[in-house]
Every structure is written in C-alpha cells, then in structure tokens.
C-alpha positions in Angstrom: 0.0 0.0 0.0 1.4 3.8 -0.7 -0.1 7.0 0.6 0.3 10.5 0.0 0.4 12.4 3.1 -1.1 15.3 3.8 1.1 18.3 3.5 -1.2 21.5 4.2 0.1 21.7 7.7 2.1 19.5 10.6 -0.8 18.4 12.0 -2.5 17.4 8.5 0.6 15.3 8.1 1.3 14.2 11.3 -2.6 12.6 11.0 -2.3 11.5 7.6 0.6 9.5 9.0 -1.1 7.9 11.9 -4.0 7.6 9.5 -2.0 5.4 7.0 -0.4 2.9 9.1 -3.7 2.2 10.8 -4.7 1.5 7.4 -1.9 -1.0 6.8 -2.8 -2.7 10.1 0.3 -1.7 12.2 -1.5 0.0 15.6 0.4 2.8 15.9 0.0 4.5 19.2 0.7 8.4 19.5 2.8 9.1 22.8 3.0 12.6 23.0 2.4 15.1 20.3 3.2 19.0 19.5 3.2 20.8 16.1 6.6 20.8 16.0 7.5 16.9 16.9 5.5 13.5 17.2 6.1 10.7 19.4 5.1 6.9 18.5 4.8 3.8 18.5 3.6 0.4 16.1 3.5 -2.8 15.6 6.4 -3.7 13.6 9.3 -2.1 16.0 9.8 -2.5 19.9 11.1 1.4 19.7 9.9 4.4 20.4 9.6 7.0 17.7 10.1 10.5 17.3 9.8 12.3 14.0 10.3 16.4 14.2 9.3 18.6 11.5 10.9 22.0 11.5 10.3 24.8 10.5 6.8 24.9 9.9 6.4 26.5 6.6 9.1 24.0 5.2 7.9 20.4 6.4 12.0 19.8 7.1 11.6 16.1 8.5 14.2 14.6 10.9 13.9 11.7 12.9 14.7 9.7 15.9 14.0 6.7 18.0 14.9 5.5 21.7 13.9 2.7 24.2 11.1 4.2 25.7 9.4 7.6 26.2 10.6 9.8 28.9 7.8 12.4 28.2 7.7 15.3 26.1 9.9 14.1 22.9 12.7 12.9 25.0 13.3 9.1 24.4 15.6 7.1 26.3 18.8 6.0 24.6 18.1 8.1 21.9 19.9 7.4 18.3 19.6 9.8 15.4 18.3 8.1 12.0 17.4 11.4 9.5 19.4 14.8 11.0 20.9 18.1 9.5 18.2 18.1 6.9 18.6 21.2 4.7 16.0 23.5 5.9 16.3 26.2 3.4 14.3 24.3 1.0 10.5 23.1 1.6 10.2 19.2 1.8 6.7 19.7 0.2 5.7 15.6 -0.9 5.8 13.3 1.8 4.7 9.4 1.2 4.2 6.4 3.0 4.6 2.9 1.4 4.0 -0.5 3.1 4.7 -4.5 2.1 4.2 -7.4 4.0 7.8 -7.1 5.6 8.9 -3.9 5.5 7.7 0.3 5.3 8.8 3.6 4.7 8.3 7.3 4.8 9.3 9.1 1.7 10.1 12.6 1.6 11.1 15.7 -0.9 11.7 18.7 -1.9 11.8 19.7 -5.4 13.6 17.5 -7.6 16.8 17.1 -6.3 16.6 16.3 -2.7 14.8 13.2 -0.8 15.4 10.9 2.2 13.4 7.6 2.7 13.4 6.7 6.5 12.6 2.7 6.9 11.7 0.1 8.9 12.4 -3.9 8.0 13.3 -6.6 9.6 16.0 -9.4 9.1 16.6 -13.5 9.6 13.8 -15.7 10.0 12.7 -14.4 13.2 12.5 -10.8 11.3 14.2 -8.7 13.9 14.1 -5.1 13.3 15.8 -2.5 11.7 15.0 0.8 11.0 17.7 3.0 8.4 16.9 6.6 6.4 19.0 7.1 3.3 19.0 10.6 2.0 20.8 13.0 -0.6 20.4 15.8 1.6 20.9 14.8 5.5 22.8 12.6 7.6 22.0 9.2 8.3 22.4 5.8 9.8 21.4 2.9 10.1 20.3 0.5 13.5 19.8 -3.0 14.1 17.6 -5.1 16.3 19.8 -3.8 19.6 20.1 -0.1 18.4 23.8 -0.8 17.4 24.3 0.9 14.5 25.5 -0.7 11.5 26.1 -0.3 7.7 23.9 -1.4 4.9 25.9 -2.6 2.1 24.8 -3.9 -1.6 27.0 -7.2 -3.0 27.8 -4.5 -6.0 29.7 -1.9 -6.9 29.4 1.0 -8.8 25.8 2.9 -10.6 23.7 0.8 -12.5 20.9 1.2 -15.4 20.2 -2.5 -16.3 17.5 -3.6 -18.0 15.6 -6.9 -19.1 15.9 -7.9 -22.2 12.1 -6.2 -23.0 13.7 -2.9 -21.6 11.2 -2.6 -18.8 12.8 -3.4 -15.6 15.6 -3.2 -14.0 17.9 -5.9 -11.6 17.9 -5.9 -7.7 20.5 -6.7 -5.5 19.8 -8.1 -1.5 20.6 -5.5 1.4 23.5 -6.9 3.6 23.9 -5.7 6.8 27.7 -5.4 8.6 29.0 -4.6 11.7 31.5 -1.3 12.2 34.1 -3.8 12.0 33.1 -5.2 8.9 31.7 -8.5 9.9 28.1 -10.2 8.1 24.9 -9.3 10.4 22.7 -10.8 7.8 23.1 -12.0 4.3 19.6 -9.6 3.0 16.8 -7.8 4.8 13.3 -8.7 4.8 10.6 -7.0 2.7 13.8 -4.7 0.7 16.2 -4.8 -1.4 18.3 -2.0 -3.9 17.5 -1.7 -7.3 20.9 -2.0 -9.7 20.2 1.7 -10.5 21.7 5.2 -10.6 20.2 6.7 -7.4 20.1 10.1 -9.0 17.6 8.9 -11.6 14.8 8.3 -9.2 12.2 10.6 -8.6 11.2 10.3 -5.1 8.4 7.1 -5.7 7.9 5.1 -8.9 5.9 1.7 -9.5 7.0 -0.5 -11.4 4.3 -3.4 -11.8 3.4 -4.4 -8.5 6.6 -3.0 -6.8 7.1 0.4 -5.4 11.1 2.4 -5.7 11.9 4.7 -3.0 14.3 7.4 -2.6 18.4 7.1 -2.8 21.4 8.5 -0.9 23.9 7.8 1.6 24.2 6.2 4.5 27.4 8.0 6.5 28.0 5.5 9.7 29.5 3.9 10.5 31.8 4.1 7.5 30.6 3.0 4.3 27.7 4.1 1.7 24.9 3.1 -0.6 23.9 4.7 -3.7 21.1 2.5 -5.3 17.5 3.0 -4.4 15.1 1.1 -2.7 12.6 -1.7 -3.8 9.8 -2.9 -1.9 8.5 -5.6 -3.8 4.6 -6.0 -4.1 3.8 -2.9 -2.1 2.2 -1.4 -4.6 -0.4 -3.9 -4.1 0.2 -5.5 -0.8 -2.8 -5.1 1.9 -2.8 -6.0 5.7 
C-alpha cells in the first residue's frame, strides 16, 4: 500500500501518518504530540519514535527513536536516524509505502533532494531494523539492539540494467555489517536495492506491483549506498 500524506500543515501530516499505518494494520499508538514533533509507536518495532518537523512553513523532516518515552519528545537512549536536513528548501511531498515485511516514509523537496526513513526486519525471526537514506541529511542505520550498523549492496558502482524487453531493471539483496566489517545478515526482509543510478529516481515510482523509494547515503559507520530502494509488491500489498 502507498499514501500520500497530507502536506497542508504539521498536523494534516502528522494525521495522515497515523492515519496510513492504521490502514496498513500496524497500531500505531501516539505518545506525545506537538506541532513541531510526534512521538510513537507500532507494531512492527519495539522502539519508540520520534519524527520532528521543523520549520513549519518547510515540512523539514528529521527523525529519531529510543527505548522508551521519557515524556515530552525525550526518548531514552536516543539514536539519530534522519538529522541536518537542509531547511532552506520546503520538503513539500511526503509518502508512506508498506509491504508485508517492511515500510517507509518518503520525503522531498523539489527535484533534487529526498530521504526515505525505513523500517524492515531481518533472519527468519524478522528482527528489526529501521535506516533513512538521504541525498540531503545525515543518516544511519540500527539493528535489532540499536547498534548501528552499515547497509551494504554485493555490487559496486551505478547501475541502469535492463531486461531484455527494456522494462525493468535488476535488484540486488541489502547486507547488513558490523563497524568492524563482519556479516549481520546476508539480506533484509521485505527490501532490497534496485541495480540503479540513485540520481535517476524521482522520489516514488511503481514499477508493476513494486514500489522504488528514494536514494542516498548512508554515513556510519563508514561506508555508503547509492542504489535506491525496492519494496516488492507494495504497490499492491494489503494488511
């Protein structure tokens, strides 16, 4: 399932929000709530989450998450996921998409900058992980125990492959590693990167019965992505 959010004011969005992952069946729970910040929860993360959207006339989105809610927006153990966000810009389309295994909020301004902040999960038990990738802010990148960690693709370089009928392109699986460099899991549930210049994308495409997010970097702990994102059959998917 996709959404567009509403973007006439913080609170339109911050509802639309709320509104669309009721609709995808994920219980989200609101914690504490001003114009300028949200506080949550859902279904598919034991975390508590805090997405801020400063200044007001600009929709700028960044975006946190903790162990638990200390009141206010304060979270304990707080980590930042989406933060320096260019605010000189206004971050005027905002999306949410949703598969069986994995979601997203997609965000931009114009057509040059975008982040994607995301949840999935990895291994068969599907723990959780939760990443942004973004042109235009920092980012990381956390995995079931809020260590942070790097998302990788087994590829190198920017891609525009096609099948042979010059309608699709190739994905790759996302691998997670450890700051040291070590395998945390071989490809993460409900995502993967599409074997595509990230620059090309416009912010959210279908493609059949699959739905392209957003590219950029992700900084820590030392390496970077390019590719987009592909969430298979959300275009279609329902709770």
């Amino acid at each position: 399932m996709y959404f567009a959010l509403d973007v006439t004011s913080r609170q339109a969005l911050y509802d639309s929000l709320i509104d669309a992952m009721g609709q995808c069946g994920m219980n989200p729970q609101v914690l504490a709530r001003t114009d300028d910040y949200i506080v949550f929860t859902f279904n598919r993360s034991p975390k508590v989450f805090r997405l801020a959207v400063w200044p007001w006339d600009r929709l700028v989105p960044s975006f946190f998450f903790g162990d638990s809610h200390t009141g206010g927006g304060n979270l304990e153990n707080i980590r930042y996921v989406l933060w320096d966000v260019p605010t000189d810009v206004t971050w005027e389309s905002w999306y949410f998409i949703a598969n069986e295994d994995a979601c997203a909020i997609v965000v931009k301004a114009g057509a040059f900058r975008y982040a994607t902040i995301a949840w999935a999960s990895y291994g068969t038990d599907s723990k959780p992980l939760v990443f942004a990738i973004s042109n235009s802010g920092k980012t990381s990148a956390y995995d079931a125990n809020g260590q942070a960690i790097a998302l990788a693709a087994p590829y190198r370089g920017l891609y525009l492959i096609k099948t042979t009928d010059g309608g699709y392109y190739y994905s790759a699986p996302v691998i997670g590693t450890a700051s040291t460099g070590e395998l945390l899991f071989a490809s993460a549930n409900g995502i993967k990167w599409l074997c595509r210049d990230g620059s090309a994308i416009s912010g959210l495409e279908i493609y059949g019965n699959d739905i392209v997010g957003t590219a950029g970097n992700i900084y820590y702990p030392y390496s970077y992505t390019l590719p987009p994102l592909l969430f298979p059959n959300a275009a279609t998917w329902e709770p």
